[in-house]
C-alpha positions as CSV (number, residue, x, y, z in Angstrom):
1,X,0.0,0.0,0.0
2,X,1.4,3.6,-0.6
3,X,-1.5,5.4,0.6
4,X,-5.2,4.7,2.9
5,X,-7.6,7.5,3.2
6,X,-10.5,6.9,6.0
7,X,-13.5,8.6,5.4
8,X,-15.1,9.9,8.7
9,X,-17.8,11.9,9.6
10,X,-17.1,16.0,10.0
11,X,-19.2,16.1,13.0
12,X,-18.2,13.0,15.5
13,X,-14.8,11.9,13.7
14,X,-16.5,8.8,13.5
15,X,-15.8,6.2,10.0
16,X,-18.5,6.3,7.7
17,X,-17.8,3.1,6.7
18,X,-15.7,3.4,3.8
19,X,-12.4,4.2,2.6
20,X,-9.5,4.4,-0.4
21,X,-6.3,2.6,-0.6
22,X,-3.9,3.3,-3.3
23,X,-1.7,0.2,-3.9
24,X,1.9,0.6,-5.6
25,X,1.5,-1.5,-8.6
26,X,-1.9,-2.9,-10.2
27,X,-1.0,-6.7,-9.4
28,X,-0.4,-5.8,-5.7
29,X,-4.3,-3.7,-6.5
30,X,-5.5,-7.1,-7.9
31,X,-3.7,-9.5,-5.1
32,X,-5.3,-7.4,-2.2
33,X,-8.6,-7.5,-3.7
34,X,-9.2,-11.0,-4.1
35,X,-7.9,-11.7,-0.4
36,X,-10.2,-8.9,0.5
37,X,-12.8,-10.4,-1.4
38,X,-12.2,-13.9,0.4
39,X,-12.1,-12.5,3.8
40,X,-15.1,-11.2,6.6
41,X,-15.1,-8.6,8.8
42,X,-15.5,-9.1,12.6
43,X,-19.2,-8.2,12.6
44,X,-19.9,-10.8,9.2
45,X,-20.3,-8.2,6.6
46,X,-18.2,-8.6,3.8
47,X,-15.9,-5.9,1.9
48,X,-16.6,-4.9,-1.1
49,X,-13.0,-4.0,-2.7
50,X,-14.5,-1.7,-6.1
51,X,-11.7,0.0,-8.5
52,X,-12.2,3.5,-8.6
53,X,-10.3,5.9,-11.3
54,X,-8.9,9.5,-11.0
55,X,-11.1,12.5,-12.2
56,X,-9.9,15.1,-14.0
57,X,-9.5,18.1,-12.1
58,X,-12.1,20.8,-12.5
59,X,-11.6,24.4,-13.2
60,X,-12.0,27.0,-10.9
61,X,-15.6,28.7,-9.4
62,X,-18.4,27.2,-12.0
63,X,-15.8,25.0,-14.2
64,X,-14.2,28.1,-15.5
């Protein structure tokens, strides 16, 4: 991994449940998905690993 990124809630700093993980090459992105795949949380829910791409970068104030 090269990079994780939580995603908590602004108000109680609490995880909403979701996050991103950048890996370092896309067969360590595939490896780590299928084991994550395979595996269970603690409470029985399952991850769902999903493969996300970058977005351009908007302009500035109403896309100018």
């Amino acid at each position: 991994m090269s990079f994780v990124k939580v995603i908590r809630d602004f108000h109680s700093g609490r995880s909403r449940g979701f996050g991103f993980i950048e890996m370092a090459t896309p067969e360590e992105a595939t490896t780590a998905s299928s084991r994550c795949r395979a595996a269970s949380a603690r409470d029985g829910r399952s991850p769902s690993p999903k493969r996300t791409r970058r977005r351009p970068r908007r302009a500035g104030p109403a896309g100018r």
